[in-house]
N, C-alpha and C positions, 0 to 999 in steps of 0.2 A: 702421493703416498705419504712426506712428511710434510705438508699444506697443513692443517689442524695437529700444533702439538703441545698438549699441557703437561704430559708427564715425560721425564727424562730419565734414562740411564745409563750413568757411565760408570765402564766396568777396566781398573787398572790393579790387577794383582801383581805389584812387584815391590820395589822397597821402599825406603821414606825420600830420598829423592827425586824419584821417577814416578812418584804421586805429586809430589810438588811442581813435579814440569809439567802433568799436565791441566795447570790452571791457566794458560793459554787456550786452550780449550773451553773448559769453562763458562771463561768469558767470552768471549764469540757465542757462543750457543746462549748464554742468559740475554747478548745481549739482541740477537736475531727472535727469538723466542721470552720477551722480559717476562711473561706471567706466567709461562712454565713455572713446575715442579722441577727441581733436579736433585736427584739421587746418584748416590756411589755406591759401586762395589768391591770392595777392597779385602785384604789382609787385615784382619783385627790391630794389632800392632801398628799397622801404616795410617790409623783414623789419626793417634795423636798428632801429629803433623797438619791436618786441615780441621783439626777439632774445633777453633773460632770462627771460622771460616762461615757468614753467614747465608750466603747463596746458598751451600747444601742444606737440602729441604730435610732429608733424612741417609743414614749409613749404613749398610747391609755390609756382613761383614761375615769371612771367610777364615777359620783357623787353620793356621798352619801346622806341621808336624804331629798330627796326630796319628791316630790307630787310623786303620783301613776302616773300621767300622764306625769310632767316631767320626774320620771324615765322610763316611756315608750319610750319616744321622745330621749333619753339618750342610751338608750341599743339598738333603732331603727339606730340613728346617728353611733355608734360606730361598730355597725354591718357593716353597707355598706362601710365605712373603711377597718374595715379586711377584708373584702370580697373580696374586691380588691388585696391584696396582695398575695391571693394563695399557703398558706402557704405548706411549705414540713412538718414542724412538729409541732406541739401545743404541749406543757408541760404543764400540768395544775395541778398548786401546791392550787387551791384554792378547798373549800368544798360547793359553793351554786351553789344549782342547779339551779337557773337564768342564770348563767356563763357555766353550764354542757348544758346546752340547749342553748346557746348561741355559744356556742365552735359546737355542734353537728349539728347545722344550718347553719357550714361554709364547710361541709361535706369535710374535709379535714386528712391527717391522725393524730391521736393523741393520748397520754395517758396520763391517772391520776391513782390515786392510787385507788384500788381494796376497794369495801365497800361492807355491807352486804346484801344491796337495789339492785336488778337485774336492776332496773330501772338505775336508775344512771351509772354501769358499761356498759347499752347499747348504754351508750351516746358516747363513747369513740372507737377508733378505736382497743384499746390495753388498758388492766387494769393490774396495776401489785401492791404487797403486800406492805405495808408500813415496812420497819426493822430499828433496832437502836434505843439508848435509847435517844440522845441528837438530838435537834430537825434539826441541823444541819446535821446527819447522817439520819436522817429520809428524809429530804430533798433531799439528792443526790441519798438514794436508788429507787426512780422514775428512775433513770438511769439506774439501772439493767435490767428495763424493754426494755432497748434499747443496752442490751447486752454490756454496760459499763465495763467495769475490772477493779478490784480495782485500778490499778496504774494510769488507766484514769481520775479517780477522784480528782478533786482539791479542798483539805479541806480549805485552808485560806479563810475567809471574804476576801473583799477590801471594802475600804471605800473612796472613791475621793472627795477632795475639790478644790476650786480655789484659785489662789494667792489672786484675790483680798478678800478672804473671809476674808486670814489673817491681809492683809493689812486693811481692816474694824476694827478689832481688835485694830492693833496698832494707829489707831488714835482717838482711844475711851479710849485706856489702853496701854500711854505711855511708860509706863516701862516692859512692859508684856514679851520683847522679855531679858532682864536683869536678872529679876526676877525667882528665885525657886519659884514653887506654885504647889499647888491643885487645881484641881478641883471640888466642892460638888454639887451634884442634888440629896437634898432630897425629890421630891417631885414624887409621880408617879400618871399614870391615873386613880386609882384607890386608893381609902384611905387606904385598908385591907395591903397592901404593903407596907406602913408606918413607921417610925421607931417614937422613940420619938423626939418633939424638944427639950425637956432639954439636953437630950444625946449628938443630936447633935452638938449643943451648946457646953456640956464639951468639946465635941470631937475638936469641931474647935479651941477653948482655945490653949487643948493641942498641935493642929499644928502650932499652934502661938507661942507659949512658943518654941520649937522647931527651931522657925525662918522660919517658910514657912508661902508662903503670900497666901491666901483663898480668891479662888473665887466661890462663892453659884450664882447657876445659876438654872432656872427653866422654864416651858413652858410661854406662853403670855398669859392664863386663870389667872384671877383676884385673883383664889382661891390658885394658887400656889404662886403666887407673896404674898399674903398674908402669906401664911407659911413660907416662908423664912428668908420675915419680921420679923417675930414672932421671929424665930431664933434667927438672929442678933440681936434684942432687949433681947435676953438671954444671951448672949457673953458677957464676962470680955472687949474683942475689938472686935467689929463689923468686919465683914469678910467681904469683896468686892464685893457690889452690884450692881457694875455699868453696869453689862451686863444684868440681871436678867431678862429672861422674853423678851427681845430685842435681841436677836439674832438668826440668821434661822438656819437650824440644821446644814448646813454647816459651818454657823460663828463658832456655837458650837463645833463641828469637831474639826477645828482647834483649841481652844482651848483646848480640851481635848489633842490633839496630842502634844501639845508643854509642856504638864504638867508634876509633876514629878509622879502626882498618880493619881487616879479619885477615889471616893468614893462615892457610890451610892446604889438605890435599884433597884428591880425587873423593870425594864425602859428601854426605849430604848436607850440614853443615857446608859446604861451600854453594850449595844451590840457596841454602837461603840466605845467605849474604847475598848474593847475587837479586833473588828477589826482592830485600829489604833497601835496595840499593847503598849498600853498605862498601866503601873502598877496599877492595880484597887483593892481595898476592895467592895466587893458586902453582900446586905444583904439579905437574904431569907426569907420567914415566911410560909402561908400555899398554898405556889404552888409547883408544881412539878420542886424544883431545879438540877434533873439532867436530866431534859427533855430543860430546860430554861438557865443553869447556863453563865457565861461569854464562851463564845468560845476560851479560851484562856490560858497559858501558867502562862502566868503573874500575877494570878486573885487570892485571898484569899478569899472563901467564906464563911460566917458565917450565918448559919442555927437556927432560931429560936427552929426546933426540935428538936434540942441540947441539950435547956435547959426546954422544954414544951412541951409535947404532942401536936401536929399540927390537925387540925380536917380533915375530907376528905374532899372529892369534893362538897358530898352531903351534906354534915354537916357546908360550909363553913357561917360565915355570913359578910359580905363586911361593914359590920360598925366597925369592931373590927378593932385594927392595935395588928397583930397576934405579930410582930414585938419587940413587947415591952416586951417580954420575953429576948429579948439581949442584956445583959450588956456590960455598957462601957467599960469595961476591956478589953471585947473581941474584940472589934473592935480597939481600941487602941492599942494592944501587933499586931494583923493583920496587923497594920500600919508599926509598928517597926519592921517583920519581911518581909512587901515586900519591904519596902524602904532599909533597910539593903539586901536583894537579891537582888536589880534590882541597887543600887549604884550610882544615878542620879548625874548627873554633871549638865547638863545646861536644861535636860530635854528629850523626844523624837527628835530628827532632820529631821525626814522624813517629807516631805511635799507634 
């Protein structure tokens, strides 16, 4: 059934990090299939994140929040698209059955992962069991279902930017390419995730005191720009605000890559430090961090459960920042023991 396969579809409607995990994926499938075609189908908004990314052959893309009627004229458009292209295989890593009926409309072969709705698994040419604890591993085992071997599987992320993205950089932050620094994104899509600003405030102190130059970087929403603010207004010396908030996620990329650490929370920014192989301090609070945590080698996690009882799923409430169970201390000694493992000279070099 998937013996002869030139053209590819994978289909991941969720956010800008959980498009970036699944280039694990990917890669296994370009490199089982190299003269394949492969295509996405994504969230308009989630393209920028794999926009250089030159393996995707082409983007089909799905707008969010609109009328009931434009999203009809949206899923009607995007159909007749794929339709055309006659796909050999559909991977479908996403969970709405809009997209499950949409994938089964292109009566092409396909699979997604095995759920408990009979309805749903008859959407699918092939359903196979989701395994693995990190959501990265849960991801490639959709592969199994296509008789993948472990040695097939390609665990790294990749993360692609363009030159000019860095070159954007160096003519907004002349000294950047000189300069030891950090990178900090306190700020995630969701408050519950949160750490304190006073904290991070000492925190950034203490990188300064140090001699590393701080750069607090955040999304373009008014409310994170605000929090940042806030921040540097708590700093002994104001950290580097000149990109905050103004830069695309590849300008951001680059920056993280050329850093000597990234420090951040539950965000997507922390998936691509992880993929850039960039040294990161991550922080946790009450999500599932070993389903979520950095994909990565170089990553010191600091788990609010450590010091607090964490609530469940059901128990969550999204106004709290669970986070603030984590003292400075800890995140600070985190610093001092990846910076001392990872030995930074001028920074990451890979470009």
């Amino acid at each position: 059934m998937f013996d002869k396969v030139e053209r590819i579809l994978i289909c991941k409607l969720k956010f800008y990090g959980d498009v970036l995990l699944i280039t694990p994926v990917i890669a296994s499938i370009q490199a089982r299939y190299p003269h394949a075609k492969i295509d996405l189908l994504l969230y308009k908004d989630t393209r920028a994140i794999l926009a250089a990314d030159e393996r995707i052959n082409n983007f089909y893309l799905i707008e969010k929040k609109k009328g009931l009627l434009e999203t009809i004229k949206n899923y009607i458009s995007v159909r007749r698209q794929l339709k055309k292209n006659h796909y050999d295989l559909i991977v479908n890593l996403t969970e709405q059955w809009p997209i499950g009926a949409l994938i089964a409309s292109l009566r092409r072969p396909s699979i997604a992962f095995k759920r408990d709705k009979k309805q749903w698994n008859c959407l699918f040419t092939k359903v196979t069991p989701t395994a693995g604890t990190h959501i990265v591993e849960q991801n490639l085992s959709i592969l199994k279902g296509l008789d993948f071997s472990e040695s097939e599987l390609k665990k790294e992320m990749l993360l692609c930017y363009r030159e000019n993205d860095y070159q954007y950089l160096l003519t907004q932050l002349p000294a950047l390419s000189t300069q030891k620094y950090v990178v900090i994104q306190p700020t995630a899509r969701q408050s519950f995730k949160c750490w304190d600003d006073e904290k991070f405030a000492h925190v950034i102190d203490y990188l300064q005191q140090r001699g590393l130059h701080v750069y607090l970087t955040c999304g373009p929403a008014v409310q994170e720009q605000q929090q940042v603010a806030r921040i540097a207004g708590l700093c002994q010396s104001p950290p580097d605000l000149t990109v905050a908030g103004k830069t695309t996620f590849l300008q951001l990329a680059a920056l993280i890559d050329h850093a000597v650490l990234y420090i951040g929370v539950d965000s997507a920014p922390m998936h691509m430090a992880a993929a850039l192989g960039t040294p990161q301090v991550c922080l946790f609070g009450a999500t599932n961090y070993q389903q979520w945590k950095p994909w990565s080698d170089k990553a010191a996690l600091i788990w609010a459960g450590d010091y607090h009882p964490m609530p469940t799923r059901a128990e969550l409430d999204r106004s709290r920042k669970y986070l603030t169970w984590i003292p400075e201390h800890a995140v600070i000694d985190a610093i001092d023991t990846v910076l001392h493992d990872s030995n930074p000279v001028e920074g990451n070099e890979t470009a």
